[in-house]
Backbone as numpy.savetxt, mean C-alpha at the origin, in Angstrom:
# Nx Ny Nz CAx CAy CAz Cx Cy Cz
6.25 7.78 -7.41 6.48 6.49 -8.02 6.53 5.45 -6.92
5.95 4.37 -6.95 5.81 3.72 -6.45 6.43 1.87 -6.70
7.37 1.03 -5.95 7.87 0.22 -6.56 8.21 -0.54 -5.47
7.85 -2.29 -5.14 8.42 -2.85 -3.52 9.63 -3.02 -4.06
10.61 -2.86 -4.85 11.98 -3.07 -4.31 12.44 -1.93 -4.99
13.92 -1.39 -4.14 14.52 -0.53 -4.13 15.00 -0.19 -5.70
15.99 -0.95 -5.99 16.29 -1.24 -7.35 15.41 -0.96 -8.52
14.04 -1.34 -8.28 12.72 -1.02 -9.46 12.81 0.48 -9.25
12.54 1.02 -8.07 12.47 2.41 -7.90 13.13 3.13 -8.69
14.88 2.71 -8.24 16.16 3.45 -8.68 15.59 3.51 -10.24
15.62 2.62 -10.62 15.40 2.42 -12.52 14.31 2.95 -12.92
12.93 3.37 -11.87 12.43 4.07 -12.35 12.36 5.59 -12.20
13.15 6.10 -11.46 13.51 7.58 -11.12 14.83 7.59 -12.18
15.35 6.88 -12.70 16.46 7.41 -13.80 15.79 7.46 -15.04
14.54 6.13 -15.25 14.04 6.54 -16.64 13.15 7.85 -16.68
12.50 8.33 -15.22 12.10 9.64 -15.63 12.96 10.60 -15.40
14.30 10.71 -15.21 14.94 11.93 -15.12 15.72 12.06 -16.57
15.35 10.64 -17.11 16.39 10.52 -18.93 15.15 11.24 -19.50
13.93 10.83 -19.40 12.47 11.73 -20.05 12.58 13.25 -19.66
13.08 12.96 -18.68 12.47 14.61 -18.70 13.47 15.68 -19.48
14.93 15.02 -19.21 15.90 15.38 -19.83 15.92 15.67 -21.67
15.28 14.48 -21.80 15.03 14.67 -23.14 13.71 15.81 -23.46
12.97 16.07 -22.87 11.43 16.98 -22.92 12.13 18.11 -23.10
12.80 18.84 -21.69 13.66 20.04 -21.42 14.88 19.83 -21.10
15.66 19.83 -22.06 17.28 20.00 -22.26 17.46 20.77 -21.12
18.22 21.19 -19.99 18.85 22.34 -19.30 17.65 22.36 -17.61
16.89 21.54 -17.85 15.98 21.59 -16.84 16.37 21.08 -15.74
16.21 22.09 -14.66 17.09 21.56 -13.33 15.87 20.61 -12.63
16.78 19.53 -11.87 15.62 18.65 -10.70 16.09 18.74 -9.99
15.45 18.27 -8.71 15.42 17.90 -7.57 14.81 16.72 -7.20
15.10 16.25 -6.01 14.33 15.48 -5.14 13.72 16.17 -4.09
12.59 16.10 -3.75 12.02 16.80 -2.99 11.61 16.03 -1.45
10.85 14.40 -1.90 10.80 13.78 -0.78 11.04 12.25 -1.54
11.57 11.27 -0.86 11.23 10.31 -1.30 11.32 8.66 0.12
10.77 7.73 -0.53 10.93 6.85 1.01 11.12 5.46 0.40
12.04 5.05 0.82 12.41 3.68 0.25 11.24 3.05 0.46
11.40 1.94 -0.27 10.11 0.98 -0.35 9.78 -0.28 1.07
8.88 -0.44 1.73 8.53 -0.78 3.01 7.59 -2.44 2.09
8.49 -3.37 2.89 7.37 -4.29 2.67 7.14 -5.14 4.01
6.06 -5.04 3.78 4.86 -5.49 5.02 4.87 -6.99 5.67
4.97 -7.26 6.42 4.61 -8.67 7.04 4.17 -10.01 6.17
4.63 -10.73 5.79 4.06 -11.81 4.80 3.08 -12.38 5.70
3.17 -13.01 6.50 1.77 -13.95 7.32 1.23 -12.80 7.65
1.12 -11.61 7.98 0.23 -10.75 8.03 -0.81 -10.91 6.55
-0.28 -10.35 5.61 -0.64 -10.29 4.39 -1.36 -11.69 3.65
-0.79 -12.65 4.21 -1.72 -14.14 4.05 -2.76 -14.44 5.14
-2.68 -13.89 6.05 -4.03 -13.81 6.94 -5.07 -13.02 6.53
-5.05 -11.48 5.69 -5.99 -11.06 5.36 -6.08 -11.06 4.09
-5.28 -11.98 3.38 -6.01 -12.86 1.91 -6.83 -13.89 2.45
-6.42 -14.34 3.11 -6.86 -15.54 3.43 -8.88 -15.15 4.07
-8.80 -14.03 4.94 -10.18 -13.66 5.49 -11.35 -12.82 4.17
-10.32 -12.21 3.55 -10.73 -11.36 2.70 -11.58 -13.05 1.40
-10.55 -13.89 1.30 -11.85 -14.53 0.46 -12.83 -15.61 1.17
-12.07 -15.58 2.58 -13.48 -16.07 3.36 -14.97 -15.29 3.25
-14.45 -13.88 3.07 -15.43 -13.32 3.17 -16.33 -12.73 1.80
-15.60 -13.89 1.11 -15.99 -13.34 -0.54 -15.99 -11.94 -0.69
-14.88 -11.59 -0.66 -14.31 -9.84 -1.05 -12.72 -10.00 -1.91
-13.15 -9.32 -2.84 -12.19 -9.65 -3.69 -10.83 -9.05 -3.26
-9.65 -9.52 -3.45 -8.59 -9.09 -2.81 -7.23 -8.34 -3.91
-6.53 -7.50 -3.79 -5.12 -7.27 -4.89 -4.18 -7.14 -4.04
-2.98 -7.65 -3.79 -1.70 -6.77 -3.32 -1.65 -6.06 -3.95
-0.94 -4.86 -2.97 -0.73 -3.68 -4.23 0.40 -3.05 -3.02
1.01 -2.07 -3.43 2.26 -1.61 -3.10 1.53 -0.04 -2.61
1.87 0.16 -1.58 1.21 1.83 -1.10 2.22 2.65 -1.37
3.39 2.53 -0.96 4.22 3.83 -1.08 4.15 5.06 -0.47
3.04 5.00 0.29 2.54 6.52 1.23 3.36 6.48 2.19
3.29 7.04 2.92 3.81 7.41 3.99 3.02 7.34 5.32
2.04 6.28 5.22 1.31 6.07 6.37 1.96 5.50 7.79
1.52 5.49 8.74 2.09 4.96 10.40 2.37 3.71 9.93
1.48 3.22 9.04 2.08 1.54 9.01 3.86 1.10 8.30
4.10 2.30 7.40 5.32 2.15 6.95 6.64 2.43 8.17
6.00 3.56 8.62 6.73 3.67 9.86 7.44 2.23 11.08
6.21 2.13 11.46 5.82 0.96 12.31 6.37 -0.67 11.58
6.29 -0.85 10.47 6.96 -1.89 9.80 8.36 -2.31 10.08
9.06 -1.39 10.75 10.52 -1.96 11.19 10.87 -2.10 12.22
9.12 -1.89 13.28 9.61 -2.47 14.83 8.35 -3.47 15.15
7.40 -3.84 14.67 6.39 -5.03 14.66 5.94 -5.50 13.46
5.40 -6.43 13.05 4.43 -6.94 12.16 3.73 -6.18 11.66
3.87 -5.44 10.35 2.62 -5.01 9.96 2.37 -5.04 8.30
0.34 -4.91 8.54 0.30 -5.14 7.04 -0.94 -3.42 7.04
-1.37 -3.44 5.85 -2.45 -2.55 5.84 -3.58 -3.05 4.86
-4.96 -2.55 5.12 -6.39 -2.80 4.60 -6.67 -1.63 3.62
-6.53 -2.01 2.14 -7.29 -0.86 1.57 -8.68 -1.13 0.73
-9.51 -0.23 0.84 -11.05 -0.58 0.79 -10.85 0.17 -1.16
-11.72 -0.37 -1.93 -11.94 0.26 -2.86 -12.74 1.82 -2.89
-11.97 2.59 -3.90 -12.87 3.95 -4.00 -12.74 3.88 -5.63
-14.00 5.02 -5.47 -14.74 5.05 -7.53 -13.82 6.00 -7.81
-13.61 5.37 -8.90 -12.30 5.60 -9.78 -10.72 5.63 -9.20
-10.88 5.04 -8.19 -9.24 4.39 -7.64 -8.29 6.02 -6.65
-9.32 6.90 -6.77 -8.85 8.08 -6.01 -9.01 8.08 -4.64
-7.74 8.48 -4.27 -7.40 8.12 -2.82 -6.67 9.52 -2.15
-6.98 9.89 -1.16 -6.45 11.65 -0.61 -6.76 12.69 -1.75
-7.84 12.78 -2.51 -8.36 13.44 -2.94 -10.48 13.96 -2.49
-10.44 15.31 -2.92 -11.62 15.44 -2.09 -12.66 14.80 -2.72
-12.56 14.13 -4.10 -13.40 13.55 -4.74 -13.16 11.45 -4.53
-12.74 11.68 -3.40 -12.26 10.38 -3.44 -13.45 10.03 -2.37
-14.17 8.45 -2.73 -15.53 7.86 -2.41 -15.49 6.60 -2.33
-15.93 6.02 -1.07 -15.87 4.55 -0.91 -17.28 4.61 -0.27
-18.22 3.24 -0.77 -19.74 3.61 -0.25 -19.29 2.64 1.08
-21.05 3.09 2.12 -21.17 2.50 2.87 -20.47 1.07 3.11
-21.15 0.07 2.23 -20.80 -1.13 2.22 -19.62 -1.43 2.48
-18.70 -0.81 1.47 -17.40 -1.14 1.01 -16.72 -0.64 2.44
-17.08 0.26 2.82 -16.52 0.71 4.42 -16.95 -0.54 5.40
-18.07 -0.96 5.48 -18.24 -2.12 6.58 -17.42 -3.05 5.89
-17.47 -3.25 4.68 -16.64 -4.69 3.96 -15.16 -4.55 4.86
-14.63 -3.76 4.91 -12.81 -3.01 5.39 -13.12 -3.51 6.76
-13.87 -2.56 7.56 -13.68 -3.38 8.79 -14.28 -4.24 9.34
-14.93 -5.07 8.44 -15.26 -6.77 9.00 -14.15 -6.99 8.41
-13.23 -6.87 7.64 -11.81 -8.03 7.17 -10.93 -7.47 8.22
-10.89 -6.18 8.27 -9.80 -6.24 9.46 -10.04 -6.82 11.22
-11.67 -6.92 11.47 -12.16 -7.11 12.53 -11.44 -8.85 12.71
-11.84 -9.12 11.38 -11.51 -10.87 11.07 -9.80 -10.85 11.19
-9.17 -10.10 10.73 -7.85 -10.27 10.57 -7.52 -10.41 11.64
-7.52 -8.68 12.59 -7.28 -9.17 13.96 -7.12 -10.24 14.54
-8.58 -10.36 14.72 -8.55 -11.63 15.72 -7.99 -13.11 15.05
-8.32 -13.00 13.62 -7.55 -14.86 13.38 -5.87 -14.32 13.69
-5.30 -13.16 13.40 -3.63 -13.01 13.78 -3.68 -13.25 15.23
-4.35 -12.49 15.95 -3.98 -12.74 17.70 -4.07 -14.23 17.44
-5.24 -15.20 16.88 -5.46 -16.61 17.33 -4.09 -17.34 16.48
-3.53 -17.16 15.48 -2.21 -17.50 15.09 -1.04 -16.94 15.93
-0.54 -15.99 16.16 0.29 -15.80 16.64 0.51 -15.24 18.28
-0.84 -15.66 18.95 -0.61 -15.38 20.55 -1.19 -16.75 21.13
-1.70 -17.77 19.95 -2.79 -18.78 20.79 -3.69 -18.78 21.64
């Protein structure tokens, strides 16, 4: 489950533990892994809106929730992350596909990001 604030999370890990409760009466849970919610750099995140429709590429915030280096890294520098579209929205799966294009599209916005962030925030 995925949610940027903590609180959304909480409320949504109780409404599925009241569901499941109700499905199977007596059914034991656990938590197995979970990671509070990481939010990313705002002027990061307005620099590559901002390139992304320079570059006429359509843009969504969206909330990752993975567990990538960037969540890590978020509580000792600036950071945001680039996600490229794949057919049918599958992502760490072996059927998961982003064409050519859409791969150069990712890193010309981040090539652009880069450098307009260094030119904002190092001059």
């Amino acid at each position: 489950m995925r949610h940027p604030e903590e609180s959304g999370l909480a409320a949504m890990e109780t409404d599925l533990t009241r569901e499941i409760e109700r499905l199977a009466p007596g059914a034991q849970l656990s938590v197995v892994w979970r990671k509070a919610p990481v939010v990313f750099d705002a002027a990061l995140r307005e620099v590559i809106r901002q390139e992304a429709e320079g570059l006429c590429l359509s843009a969504l915030e969206m909330v990752s929730g993975a567990g990538h280096d960037a969540a890590h890294m978020a509580g000792k520098v600036p950071t945001a992350m680039i996600f490229i579209p794949s057919r049918e929205g599958l992502s760490h799966n072996e059927r998961e596909y982003s064409s050519p294009q859409q791969c150069a599209n990712g890193a010309d916005l981040l090539l652009r990001s880069v450098l307009r962030a260094d030119e904002l925030f190092h001059g």
